[in-house]
N, C-alpha and C positions, 0 to 999 in steps of 0.2 A: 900570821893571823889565819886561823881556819876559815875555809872559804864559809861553811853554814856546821852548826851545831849538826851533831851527829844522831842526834834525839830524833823520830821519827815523823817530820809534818806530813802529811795529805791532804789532798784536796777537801773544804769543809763540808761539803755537799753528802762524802761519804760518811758519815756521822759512826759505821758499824766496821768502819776499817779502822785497823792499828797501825803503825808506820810512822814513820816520820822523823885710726889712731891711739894711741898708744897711750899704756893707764903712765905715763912717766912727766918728767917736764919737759915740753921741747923745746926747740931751736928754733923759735918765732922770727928770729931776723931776718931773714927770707923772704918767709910769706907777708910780714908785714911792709916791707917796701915793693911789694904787688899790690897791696892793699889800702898802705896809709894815702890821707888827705893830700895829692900837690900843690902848690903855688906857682901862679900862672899870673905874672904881672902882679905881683900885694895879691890876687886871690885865690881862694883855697877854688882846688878843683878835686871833681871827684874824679874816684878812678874810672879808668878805663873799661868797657864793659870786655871781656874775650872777644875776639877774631871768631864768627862762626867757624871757619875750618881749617880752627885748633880743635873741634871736640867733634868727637866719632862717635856714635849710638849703633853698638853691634846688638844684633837681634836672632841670637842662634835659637831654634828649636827649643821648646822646652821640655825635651822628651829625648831621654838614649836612644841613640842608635844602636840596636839589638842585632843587629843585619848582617852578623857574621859568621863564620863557618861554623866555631864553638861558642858555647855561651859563656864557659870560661872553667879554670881551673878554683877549685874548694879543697882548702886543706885543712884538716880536723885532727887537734893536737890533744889528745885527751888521756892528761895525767890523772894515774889513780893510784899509785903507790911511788910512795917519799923516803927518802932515806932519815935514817934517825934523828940526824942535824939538825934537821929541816922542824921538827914536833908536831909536822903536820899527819894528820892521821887518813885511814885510805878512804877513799874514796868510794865509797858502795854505791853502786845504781849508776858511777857514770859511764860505763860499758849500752845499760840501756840510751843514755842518751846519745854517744857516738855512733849505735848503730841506726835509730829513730832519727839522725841529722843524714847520717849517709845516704839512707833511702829516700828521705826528703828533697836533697839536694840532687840527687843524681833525677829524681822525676820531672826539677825545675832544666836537667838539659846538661848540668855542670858534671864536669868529671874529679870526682870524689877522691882521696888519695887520706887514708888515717892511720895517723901514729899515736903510738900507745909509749905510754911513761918514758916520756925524754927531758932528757937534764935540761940545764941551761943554754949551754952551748952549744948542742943538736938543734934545739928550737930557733937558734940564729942562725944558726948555721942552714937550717931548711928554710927560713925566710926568704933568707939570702939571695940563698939557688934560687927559688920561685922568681925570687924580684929580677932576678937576672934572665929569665925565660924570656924568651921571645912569644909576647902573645898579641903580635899583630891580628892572627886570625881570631881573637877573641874579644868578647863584649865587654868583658866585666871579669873581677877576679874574690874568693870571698877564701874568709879564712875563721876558725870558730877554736877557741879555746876555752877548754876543758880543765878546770884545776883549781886548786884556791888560789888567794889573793885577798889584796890590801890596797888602799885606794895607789891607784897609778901603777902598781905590780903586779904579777902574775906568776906566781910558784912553776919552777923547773921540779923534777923529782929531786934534785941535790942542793935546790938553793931560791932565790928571788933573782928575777930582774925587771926593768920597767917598762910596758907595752909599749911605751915611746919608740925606744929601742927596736922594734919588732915592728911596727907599724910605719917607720922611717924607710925603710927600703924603697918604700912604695911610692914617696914621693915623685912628683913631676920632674925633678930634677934628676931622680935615682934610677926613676926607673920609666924609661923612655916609651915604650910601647903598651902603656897603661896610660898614658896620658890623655886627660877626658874623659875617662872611662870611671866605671863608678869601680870603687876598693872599698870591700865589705867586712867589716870584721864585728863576729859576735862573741863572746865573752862573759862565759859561765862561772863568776867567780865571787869569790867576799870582796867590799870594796872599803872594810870597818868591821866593828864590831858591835854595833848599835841594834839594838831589835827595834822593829815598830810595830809598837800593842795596836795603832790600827783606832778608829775612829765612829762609835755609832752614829749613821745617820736617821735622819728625820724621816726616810721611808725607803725603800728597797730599790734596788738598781732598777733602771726602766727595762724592758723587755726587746730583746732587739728582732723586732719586728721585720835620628838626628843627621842634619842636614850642615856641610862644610862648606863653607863658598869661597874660593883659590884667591879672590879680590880683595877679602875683610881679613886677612891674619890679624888674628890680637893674642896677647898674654896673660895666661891663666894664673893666679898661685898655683905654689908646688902643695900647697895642701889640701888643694882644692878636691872635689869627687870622692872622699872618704866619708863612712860612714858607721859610727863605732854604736853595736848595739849591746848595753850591759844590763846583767840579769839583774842587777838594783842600784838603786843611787847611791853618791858617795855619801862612806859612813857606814854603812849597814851590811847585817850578812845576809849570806842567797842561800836560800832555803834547797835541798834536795833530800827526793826521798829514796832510802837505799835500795827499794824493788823498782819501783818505777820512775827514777829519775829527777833530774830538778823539775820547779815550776814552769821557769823560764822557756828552756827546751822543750818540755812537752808542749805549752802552749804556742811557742814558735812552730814549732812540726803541725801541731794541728790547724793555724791561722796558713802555713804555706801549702799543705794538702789540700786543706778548703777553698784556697781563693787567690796561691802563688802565682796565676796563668791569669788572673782577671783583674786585682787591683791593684795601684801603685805601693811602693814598698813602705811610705811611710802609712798610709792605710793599712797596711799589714802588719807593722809595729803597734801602729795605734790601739789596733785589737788583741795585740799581744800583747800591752800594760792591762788593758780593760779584762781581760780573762786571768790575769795572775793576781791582778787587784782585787776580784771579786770574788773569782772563784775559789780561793785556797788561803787555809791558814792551819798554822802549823797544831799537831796536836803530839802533845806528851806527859811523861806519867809524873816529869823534872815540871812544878808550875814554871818556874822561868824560862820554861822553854815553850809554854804553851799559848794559843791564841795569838801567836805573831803574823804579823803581815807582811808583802813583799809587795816593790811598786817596782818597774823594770826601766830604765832611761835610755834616752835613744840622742846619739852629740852626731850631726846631722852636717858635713860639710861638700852634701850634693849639688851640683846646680841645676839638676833637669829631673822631672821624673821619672822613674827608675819602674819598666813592667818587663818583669818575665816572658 
């Protein structure tokens, strides 16, 4: 699936530019003899209330702790030529977006590291290694891929595989010295092939005017601190344009140059859907390719706020 039609969108504003518990059934028997009615002499009793101290109320910070040597390591995988196999075609403009994310990243403190057109197996292969780094002295870890894709995939130059795949490393179980720590990953890619013609409203946009305490140890999920931010919902494609870039990225780069060092990161996303949703719609000479819009999703499994 090509990540966005090749047809030239830009921003609309330039109107004289060309371009462009578990869902399953469970095992009740358990929990229901914790629960059902007893009998006590012929009468029904109820249950039992808990023991207060069986249940713990831990009350960690609800803010990263940022307070480390590095802020952390950013890897930026940004395929733009495929091999025949594959019928994905090249990728124009995302050179501007790799190097518009390197300068971003590295002003928020991260040390930047970008690869250009790597297969399948390179891209696990470098995961890998990262997840296996020792980043004690680090805050946080963010990783940004560059490339097409299909809901749940993400194109190598020679083939697909599934971000699952690639995002696993990083689990609390995998990967020990990221534990707590927030795991970023952004994700320039088609996730579908659906356009969205987009919706007239009723009047025009408004104007826009950690602490660890040695005595409470508890247990995190391993999936916990991740934060997968993709340039459109699933279904749909992600618009780029071949001079200046995707939507998504630019307006990413522009909301973390503006306001990376001031507001929490899901405030920074927030304004990153609100600026690709408003600001931009595709413009081409193909009608089916023109007047599409782009809405960018943000799957969110933080548990503290997250500031720069």
């Amino acid at each position: 699936m090509m990540e966005e039609n090749q047809s030239s969108p830009v921003p609309a504003e330039k109107d004289g530019d060309r371009g462009d518990m578990v869902d399953a059934r469970p095992d009740r028997s358990f929990r229901l003899s914790l629960f059902e009615k007893k009998k006590k002499n012929g009468q029904e009793q109820q249950p039992e209330a808990p023991v207060d101290n069986q249940c713990r109320i831990v009350n960690p910070t609800f803010k990263y702790n940022m307070d480390y040597k590095k802020v952390g390591k950013c890897i930026i995988i940004n395929n733009k030529n495929f091999e025949d196999q594959t019928g994905m075609f090249t990728r124009n403009g995302t050179d501007k977006d790799a190097g518009e994310l390197s300068k971003c990243f590295r002003r928020l403190g991260f040390d930047v590291v970008t690869y250009n057109d790597r297969c399948c197996y390179d891209m696990k292969k470098l995961l890998k290694q990262a997840a296996d780094e020792n980043h004690s002295d680090a805050a946080c870890f963010a990783c940004i891929f560059l490339s097409h894709g299909e809901e749940g995939f993400i194109y190598g130059t020679d083939g697909i595989l599934e971000i699952k795949d690639l995002t696993t490393f990083f689990r609390g179980d995998k990967c020990k010295t990221l534990i707590g720590k927030p795991k970023l990953f952004f994700i320039q890619a088609c996730r579908g092939s659906a356009f969205d013609d987009g919706i007239q409203t009723d009047s025009g946009p408004a104007n826009n005017t950690g602490v660890t305490d040695a005595n409470h140890r508890y247990k995190i999920p391993v999936e916990a601190d991740f934060l997968l931010a993709y340039s459109t919902v699933p279904g749909y494609f992600s618009w780029r344009n071949p001079e200046r870039g995707s939507w998504f990225v630019q307006s990413l780069c522009s909301m973390l140059n503006d306001h990376g060092k001031q507001l929490e990161i899901m405030q920074i996303l927030t304004r990153v859907n609100y600026m690709v949703a408003t600001n931009y719609e595709s413009k081409s000479d193909d009608p089916r390719f023109s007047e599409k819009k782009q809405i960018p999703c943000v799957v969110s499994m933080l548990t503290k706020e997250l500031y720069f």
